[in-house]
GUVOLO-553214 format. One record per residue: x, y, z of N, C-alpha, C in turn; residue in three letters. Coordinates in steps of 0.2 Angstrom, whole numbers, plus 5000, padded with zeros to 4 digits. Each point is the difference from the previous one (the first is absolute). Layout:
N
XYZXYZXYZAla
...
***
This chain:
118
680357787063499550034995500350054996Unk
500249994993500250054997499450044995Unk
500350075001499350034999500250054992Unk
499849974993500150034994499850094998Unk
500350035001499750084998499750004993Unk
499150015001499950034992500150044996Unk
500249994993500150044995499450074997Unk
500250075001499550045000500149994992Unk
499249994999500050024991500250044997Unk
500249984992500450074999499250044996Unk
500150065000499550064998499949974992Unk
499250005001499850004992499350035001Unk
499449974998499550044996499850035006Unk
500149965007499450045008500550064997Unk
500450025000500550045004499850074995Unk
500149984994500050074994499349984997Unk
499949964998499349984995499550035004Unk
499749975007499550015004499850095001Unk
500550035001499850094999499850014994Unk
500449994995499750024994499349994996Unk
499849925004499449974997499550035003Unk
500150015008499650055005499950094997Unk
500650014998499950074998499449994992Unk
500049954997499750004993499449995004Unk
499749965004499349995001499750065003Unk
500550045004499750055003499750044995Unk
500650024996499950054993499449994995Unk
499949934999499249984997499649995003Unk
499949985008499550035003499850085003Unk
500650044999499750075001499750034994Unk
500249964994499650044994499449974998Unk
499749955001499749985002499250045003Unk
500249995006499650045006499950084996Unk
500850054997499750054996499649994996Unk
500049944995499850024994499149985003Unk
500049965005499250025002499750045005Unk
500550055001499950075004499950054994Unk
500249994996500050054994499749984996Unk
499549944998499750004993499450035000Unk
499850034993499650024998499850014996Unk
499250014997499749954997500150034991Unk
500350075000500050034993500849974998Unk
500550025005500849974996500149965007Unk
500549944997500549965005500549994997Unk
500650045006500650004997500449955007Unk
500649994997500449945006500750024997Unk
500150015008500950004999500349955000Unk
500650014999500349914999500750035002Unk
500049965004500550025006500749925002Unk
500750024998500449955000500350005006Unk
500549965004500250015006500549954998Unk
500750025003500549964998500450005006Unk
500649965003500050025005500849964997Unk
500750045001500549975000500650025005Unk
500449965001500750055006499450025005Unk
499450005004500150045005499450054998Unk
500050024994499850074997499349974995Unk
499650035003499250014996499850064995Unk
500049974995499550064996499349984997Unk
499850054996499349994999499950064995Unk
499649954993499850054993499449995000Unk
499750064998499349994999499950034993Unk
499549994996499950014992499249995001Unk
499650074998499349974995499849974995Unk
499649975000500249984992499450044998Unk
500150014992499650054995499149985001Unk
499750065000499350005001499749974994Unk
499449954999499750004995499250044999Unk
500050014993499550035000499350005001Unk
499850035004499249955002499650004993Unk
499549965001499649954998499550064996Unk
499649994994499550065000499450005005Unk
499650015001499450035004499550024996Unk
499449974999499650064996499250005005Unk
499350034997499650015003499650014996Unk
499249945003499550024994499550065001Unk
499950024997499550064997499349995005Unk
499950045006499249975001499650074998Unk
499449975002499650064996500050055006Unk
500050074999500050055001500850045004Unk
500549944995500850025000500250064997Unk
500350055001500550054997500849985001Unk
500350044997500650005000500250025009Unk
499750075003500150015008499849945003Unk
499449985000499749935006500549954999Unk
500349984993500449954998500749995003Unk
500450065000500650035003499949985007Unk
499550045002499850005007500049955004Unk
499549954997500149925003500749955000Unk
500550014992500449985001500850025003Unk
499950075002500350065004500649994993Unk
500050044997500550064996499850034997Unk
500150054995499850074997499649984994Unk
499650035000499750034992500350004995Unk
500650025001500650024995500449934997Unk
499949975006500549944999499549944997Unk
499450015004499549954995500150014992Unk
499850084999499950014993500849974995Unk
500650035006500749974994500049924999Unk
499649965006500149934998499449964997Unk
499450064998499549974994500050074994Unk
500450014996500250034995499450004994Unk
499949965000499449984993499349995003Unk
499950035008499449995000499750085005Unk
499450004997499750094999499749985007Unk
500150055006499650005007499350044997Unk
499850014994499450014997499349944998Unk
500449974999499849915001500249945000Unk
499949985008500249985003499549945001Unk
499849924998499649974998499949945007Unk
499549995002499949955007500549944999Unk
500349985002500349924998500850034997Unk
500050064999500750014997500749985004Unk
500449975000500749975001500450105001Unk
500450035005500450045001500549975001Unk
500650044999500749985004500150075005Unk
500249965005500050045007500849995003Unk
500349964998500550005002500749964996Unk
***
C-alpha cells in the first residue's frame, strides 16, 4: 500500500484576508454599539473609523465629519406668555429669545403668535 503525502495549501485569503475582514467587522461593530451609547436627542455625531492591516502592522484613522446646523425650532404664543415664561419653558435666556425674534416687541405679544426659540 503506497501512501501519497498531502499537499499543504499554499496561503491566500484564510491566511491574510480573514484578520483583516475580522479586524473591519470588529471596528464597525464597536462603533456601532458607541454611536447608540452616545446618542442624543439635540446633536448626533459619528466617528468614522478606518482600519487597515498591512505586513503584520495595524493602524487606525478617525475623522469627524463637519456638524450640521440644527433645524429652526419656534413656539406658539399662549395666552398669558411673556418673554420670562417663554424662555423658561423652552430653557434659554431672555436675551437670546429677544436676539432671535428682532422685529417683534415682548410688549405685544399676540395669542397664536409663531416665535423662534432655536
Amino acid at each position: 500500500m503506497s501512501r501519497t503525502r498531502r499537499r499543504k495549501p499554499s496561503p491566500g485569503f484564510a491566511r491574510y484576508g480573514a484578520p483583516a475582514a475580522f479586524l473591519a467587522g470588529v471596528t464597525i461593530a464597536v462603533l456601532l454599539v458607541h454611536s447608540a451609547l452616545n446618542h442624543s436627542s439635540s446633536t448626533t455625531t459619528a466617528t468614522v473609523a478606518t482600519t487597515t492591516q498591512a505586513h503584520g502592522h495595524t493602524s487606525t484613522t478617525s475623522k469627524k465629519p463637519k456638524r450640521k446646523k440644527s433645524a429652526k425650532r419656534f413656539y406658539t404664543v399662549e395666552s398669558g406668555d411673556t418673554y420670562g415664561t417663554i424662555a423658561s419653558k423652552v430653557g434659554i435666556s431672555v436675551d437670546r429669545l429677544q436676539s432671535l425674534n428682532p422685529g417683534v416687541s415682548s410688549n405685544a405679544l399676540r395669542v397664536g403668535q409663531k416665535l423662534r426659540v432655536g
